[in-house]
C-alpha positions as CSV (number, residue, x, y, z in Angstrom):
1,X,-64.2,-35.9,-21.3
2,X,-61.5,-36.8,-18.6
3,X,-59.8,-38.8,-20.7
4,X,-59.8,-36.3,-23.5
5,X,-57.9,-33.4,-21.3
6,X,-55.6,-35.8,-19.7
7,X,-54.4,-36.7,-23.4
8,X,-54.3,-33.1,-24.6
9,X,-52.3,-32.5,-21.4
10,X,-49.8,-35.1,-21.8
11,X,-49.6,-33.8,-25.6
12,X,-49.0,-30.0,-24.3
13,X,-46.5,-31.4,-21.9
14,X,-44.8,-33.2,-24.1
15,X,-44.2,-30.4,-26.6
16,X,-43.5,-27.9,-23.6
17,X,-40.4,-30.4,-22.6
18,X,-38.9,-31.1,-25.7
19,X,-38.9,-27.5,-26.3
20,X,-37.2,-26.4,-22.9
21,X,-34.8,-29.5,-23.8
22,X,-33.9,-28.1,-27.2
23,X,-33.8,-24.6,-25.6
24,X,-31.3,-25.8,-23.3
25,X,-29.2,-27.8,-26.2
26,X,-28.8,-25.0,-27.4
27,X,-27.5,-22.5,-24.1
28,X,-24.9,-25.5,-23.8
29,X,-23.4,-25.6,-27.4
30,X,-23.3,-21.8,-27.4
31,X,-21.2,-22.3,-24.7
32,X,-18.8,-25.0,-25.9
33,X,-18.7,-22.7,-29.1
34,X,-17.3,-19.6,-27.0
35,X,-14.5,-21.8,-25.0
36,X,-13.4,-23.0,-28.5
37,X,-13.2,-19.4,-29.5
38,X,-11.6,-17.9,-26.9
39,X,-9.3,-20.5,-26.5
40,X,-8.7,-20.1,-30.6
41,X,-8.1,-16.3,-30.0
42,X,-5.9,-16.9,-26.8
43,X,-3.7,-19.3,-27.9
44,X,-3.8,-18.6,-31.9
45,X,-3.5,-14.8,-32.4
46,X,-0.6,-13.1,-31.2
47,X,-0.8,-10.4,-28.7
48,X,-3.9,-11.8,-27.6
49,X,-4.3,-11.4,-23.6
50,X,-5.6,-14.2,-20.8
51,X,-8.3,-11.2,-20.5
52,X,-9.9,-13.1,-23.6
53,X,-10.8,-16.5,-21.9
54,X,-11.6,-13.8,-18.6
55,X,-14.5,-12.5,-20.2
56,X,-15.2,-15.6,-22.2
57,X,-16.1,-17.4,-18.4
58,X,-18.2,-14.2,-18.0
59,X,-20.3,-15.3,-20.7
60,X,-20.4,-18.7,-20.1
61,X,-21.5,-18.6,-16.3
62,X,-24.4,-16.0,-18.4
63,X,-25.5,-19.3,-20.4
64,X,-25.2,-21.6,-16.7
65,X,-28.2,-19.1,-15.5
66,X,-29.9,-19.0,-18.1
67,X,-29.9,-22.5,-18.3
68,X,-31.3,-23.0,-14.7
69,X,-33.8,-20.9,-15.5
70,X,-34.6,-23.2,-18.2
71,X,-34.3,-26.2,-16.5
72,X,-36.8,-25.2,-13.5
73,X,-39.6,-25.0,-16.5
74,X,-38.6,-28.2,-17.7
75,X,-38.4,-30.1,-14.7
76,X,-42.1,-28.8,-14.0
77,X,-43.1,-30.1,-17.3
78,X,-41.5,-33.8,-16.9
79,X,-42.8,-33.7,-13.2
80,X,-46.4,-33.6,-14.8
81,X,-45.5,-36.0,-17.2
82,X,-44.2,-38.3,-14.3
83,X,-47.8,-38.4,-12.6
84,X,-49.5,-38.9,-15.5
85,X,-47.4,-41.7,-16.7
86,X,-47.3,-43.3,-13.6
87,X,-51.6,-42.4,-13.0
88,X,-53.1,-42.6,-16.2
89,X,-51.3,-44.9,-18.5
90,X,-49.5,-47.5,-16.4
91,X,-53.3,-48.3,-14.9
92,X,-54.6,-48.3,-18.2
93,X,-52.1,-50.5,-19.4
94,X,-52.2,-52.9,-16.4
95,X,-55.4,-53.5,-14.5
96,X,-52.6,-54.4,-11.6
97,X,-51.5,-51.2,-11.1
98,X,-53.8,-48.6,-9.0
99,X,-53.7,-44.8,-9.7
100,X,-53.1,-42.7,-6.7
101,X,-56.3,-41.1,-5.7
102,X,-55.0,-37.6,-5.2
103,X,-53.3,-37.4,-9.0
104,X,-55.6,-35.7,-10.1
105,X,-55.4,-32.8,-7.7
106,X,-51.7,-33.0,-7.2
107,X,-51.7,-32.3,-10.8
108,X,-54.3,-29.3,-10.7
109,X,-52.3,-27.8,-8.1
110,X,-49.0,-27.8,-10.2
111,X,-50.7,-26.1,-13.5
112,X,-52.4,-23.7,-10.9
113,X,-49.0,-22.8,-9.5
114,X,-46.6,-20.2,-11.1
115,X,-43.7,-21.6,-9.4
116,X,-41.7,-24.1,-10.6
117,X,-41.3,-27.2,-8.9
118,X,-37.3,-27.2,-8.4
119,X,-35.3,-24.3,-6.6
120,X,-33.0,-22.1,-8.4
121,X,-29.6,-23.5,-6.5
122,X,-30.9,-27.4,-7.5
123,X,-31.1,-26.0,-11.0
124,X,-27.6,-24.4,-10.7
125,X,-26.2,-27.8,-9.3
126,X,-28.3,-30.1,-12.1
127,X,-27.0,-27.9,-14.4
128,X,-23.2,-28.1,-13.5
129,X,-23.8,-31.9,-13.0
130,X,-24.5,-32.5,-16.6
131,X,-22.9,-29.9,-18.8
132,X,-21.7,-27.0,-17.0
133,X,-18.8,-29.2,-14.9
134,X,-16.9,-30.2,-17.5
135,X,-17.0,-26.6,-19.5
136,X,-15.0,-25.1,-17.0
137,X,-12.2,-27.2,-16.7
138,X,-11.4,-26.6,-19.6
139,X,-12.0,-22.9,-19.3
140,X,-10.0,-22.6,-16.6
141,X,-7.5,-25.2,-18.1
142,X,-6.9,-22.8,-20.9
143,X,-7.0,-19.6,-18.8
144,X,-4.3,-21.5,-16.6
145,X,-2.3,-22.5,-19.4
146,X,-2.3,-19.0,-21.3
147,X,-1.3,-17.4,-17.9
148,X,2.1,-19.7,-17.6
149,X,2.8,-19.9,-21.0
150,X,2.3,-16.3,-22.4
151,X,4.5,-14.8,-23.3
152,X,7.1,-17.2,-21.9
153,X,6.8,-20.2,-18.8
154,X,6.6,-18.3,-16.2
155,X,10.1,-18.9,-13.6
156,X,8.4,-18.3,-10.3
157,X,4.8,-18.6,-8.4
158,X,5.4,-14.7,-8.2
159,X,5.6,-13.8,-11.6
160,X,2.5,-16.6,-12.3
161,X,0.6,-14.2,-9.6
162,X,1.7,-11.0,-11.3
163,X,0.3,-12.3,-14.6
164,X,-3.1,-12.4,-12.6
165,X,-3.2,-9.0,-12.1
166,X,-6.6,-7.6,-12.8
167,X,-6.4,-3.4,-12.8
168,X,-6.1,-2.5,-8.8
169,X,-7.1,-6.4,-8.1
170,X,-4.2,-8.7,-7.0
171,X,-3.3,-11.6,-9.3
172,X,-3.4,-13.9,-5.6
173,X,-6.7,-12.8,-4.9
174,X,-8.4,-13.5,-8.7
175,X,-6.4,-17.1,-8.2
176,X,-7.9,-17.2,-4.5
177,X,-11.3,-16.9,-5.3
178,X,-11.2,-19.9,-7.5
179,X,-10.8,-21.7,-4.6
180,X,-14.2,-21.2,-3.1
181,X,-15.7,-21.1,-7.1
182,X,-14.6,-24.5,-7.5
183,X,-15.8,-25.5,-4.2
184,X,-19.1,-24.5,-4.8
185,X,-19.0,-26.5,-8.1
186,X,-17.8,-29.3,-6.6
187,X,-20.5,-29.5,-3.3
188,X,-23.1,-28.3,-5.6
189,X,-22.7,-31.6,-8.1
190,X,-22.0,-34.1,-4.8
191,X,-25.6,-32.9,-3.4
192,X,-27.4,-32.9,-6.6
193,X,-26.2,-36.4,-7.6
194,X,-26.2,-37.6,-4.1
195,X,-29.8,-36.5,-4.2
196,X,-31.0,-37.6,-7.2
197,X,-29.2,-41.3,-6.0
198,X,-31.4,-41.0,-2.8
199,X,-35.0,-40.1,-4.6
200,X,-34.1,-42.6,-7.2
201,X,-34.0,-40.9,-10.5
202,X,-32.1,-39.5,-12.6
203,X,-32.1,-36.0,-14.9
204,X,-32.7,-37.2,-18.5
205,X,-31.8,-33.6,-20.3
């Protein structure tokens, strides 16, 4: 009888991961689709504005939270996969290998618990590690680009700043805050792959 929930489990599991995975597919090529667009708008209608590719990172940093969301769920469902795995089948498979007596219970505790097993920042960070990293460069890249090119180079770091301008916002300010955005970004994806280095392991979606 055991056996028979353990199997149904892994089954439910299973389904519940590749589900989360697919969900989470999709967040990221939603978001690949709007930088294509917006940089399509941008660059290839005239008296389009760098306010385009603006609100374009708006949406996209939308998609990055959902995705952690997503990814929290998931990582709960491959986490019980993991001690099953390890518990049920590799013993099974190899009368070398011992089960860890508490497996059972470890694993009762995690479907009794609404919380999911990773924070919301390591989410963030796992989620800019693998996709979200590389989106915005080239965001940015184009939003940088549209902003010296448009409507002409721009001559001076001045009239580059001006060009920033955001209503009663400064165009130094906007540029300013990327500094500690990218930061972030940067320190977020160090820890999470220094991490994942140290506990041996590696995010697989």
């Amino acid at each position: 009888m055991a056996e028979d929930v353990v199997q149904t489990l892994y089954a439910e599991e299973t389904r519940r991961s590749l589900s989360w995975r697919t969900a989470m597919d999709w967040t990221r090529n939603l978001s690949v689709m709007i930088v294509a667009g917006m940089a399509f708008v941008a660059f290839g209608l005239n008296g389009s504005t760098h306010y385009v590719l603006f609100f374009g990172s708006l949406a996209v940093f939308a998609q990055l939270i959902f995705e952690a969301r997503m990814h929290r769920f998931a990582q709960a469902s491959e986490d019980r996969l993991g001690e099953i795995e390890k518990n049920y089948f590799a013993p099974a498979l190899d009368v070398g290998v011992s089960a860890d007596p508490a497996w059972r219970e470890r694993l009762a505790k995690s479907l009794l618990s609404m919380a999911p097993s990773v924070g919301f920042i390591e989410a963030i960070a796992a989620r800019i590690s693998k996709n979200y990293f590389v989106i915005f460069v080239a965001l940015d890249s184009c939003w940088l680009s549209k902003l010296y090119l448009d409507p002409r180079p721009a001559t001076s770091w001045v009239e580059f700043w001006h060009r920033v301008d955001f209503g009663f916002v400064p165009g130094w300010a906007i540029l300013l805050f990327l500094v500690p955005f990218w930061g972030s970004f940067v320190a977020l994806t160090v820890w999470f792959r220094l991490k994942q280095k140290y506990l041996g392991r590696e995010v697989r979606y």
